[in-house]
N, C-alpha and C positions, 0 to 999 in steps of 0.2 A: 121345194121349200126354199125362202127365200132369205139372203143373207139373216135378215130382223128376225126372223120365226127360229131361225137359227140361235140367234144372239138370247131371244126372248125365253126360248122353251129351254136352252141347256143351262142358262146361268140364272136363271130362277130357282130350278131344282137341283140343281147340283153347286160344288162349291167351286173356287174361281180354279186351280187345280183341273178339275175334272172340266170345267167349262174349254179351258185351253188346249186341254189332251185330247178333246173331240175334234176342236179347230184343228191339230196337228194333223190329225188325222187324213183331212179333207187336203187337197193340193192348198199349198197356199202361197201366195205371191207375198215377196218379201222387198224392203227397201230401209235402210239404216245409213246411218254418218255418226260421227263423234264430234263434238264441239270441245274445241277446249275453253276453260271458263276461268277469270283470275278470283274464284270467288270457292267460301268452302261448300263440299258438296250439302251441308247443312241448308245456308243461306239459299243454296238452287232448289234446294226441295224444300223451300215454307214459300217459295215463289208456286213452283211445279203444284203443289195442293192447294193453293187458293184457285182453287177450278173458274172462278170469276175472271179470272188472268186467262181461259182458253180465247174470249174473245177476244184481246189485241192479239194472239200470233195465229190461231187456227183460219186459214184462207177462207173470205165469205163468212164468218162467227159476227154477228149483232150480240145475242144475249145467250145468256146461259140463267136456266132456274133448278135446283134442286129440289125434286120431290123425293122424303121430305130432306126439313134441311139436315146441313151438315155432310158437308161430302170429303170424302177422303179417306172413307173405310171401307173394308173392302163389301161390296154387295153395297152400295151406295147406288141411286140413280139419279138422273137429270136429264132437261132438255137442254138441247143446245142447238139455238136457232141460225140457219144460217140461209144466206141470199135466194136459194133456191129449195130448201127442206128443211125438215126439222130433224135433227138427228137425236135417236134417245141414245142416253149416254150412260154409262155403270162403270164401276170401278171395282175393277178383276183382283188388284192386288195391292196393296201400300203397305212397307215397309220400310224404315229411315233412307235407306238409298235405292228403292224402286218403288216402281209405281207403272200399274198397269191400266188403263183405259180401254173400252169397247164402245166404239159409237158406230149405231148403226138408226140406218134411215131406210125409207122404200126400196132402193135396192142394191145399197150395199152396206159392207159390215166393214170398219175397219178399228184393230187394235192396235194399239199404241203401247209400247212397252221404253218408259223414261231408266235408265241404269245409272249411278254415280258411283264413281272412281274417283280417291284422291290423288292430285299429282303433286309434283315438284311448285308448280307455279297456281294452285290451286286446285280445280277437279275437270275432269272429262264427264262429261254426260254423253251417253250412247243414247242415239234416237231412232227406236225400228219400228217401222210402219208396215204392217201384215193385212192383206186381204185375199181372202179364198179365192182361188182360180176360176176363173170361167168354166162354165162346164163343155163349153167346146173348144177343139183343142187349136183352132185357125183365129181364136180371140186371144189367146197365152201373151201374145207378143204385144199387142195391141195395148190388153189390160196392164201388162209388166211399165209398160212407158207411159201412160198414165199414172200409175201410182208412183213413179221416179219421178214424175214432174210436180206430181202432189208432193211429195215426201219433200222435195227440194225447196219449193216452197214456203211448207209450212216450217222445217227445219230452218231455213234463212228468217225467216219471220220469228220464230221461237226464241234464236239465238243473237237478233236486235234486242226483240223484247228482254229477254235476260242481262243483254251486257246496257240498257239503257231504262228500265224499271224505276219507278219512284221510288224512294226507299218506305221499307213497309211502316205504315204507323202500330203505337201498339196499346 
């Protein structure tokens, strides 16, 4: 079974909860950092849900379409087109200061889980980037530095985009 039929069969039928205590389940390769942001965690999360905004920071992202529209509840889906695949996209979890994403393509699955914390100088946002392990164990190490080079990435990309955003019209 592969990451998508994963992604596909467990969080169709079940709710985003149940969808992620399956993933827990299975080994899964993890990568995270904290941004700190001069902004309130309010302001980062009307940024964070306008899922339009994945294509300036997600690596390789052209367009994003929501079917249907309206995204940013939880069991929401989308495509999210990117250089080399198209990744379908759902939305595991949203609540004022989290928010969970599942994108997965031909053959991988990766979620995305955004956190907000208020600080002294404004909020930390915690960025963890999760994908199920290889199933053989001489790829572990392989696949770990690949999604650390993704996660870095997209995390540096996220976190221009954040600290240099148009401001939103309304």
């Amino acid at each position: 079974m592969t990451a998508a039929d994963l992604l596909a069969g467990i969080t169709v039928r079940q709710s985003a909860r149940s969808a992620r205590a399956a993933l827990a389940e299975a080994d899964l390769l993890a990568w995270s950092r904290t941004i700190e942001l001069p902004e309130s965690p309010t302001a980062v999360m009307e940024c964070l849900r306008r899922l339009g905004c994945l294509i300036d920071w997600w690596p390789g992202a052209s367009s994003v379409r929501p079917l249907p529209a309206g995204l940013c509840q939880p069991g929401d889906i989308g495509l999210l087109e990117t250089d080399t695949e198209a990744l379908y996209l759902r939305v595991l979890a949203f609540r004022p200061r989290r928010l969970v994403l599942a994108l997965a393509g031909r053959k991988n699955l990766t979620v995305v889980d955004f956190a907000l914390r208020e600080s002294a100088t404004g909020c930390r946002l915690h960025v963890r980037f999760e994908r199920p392990a290889p199933a053989w164990s001489l790829a572990d190490s392989w696949a770990a530095r690949r999604l650390a080079a993704f996660g870095m990435r997209a995390a540096a990309r996220l976190e221009w985009h954040l600290r240099h955003r148009p401001p939103a019209t309304s």
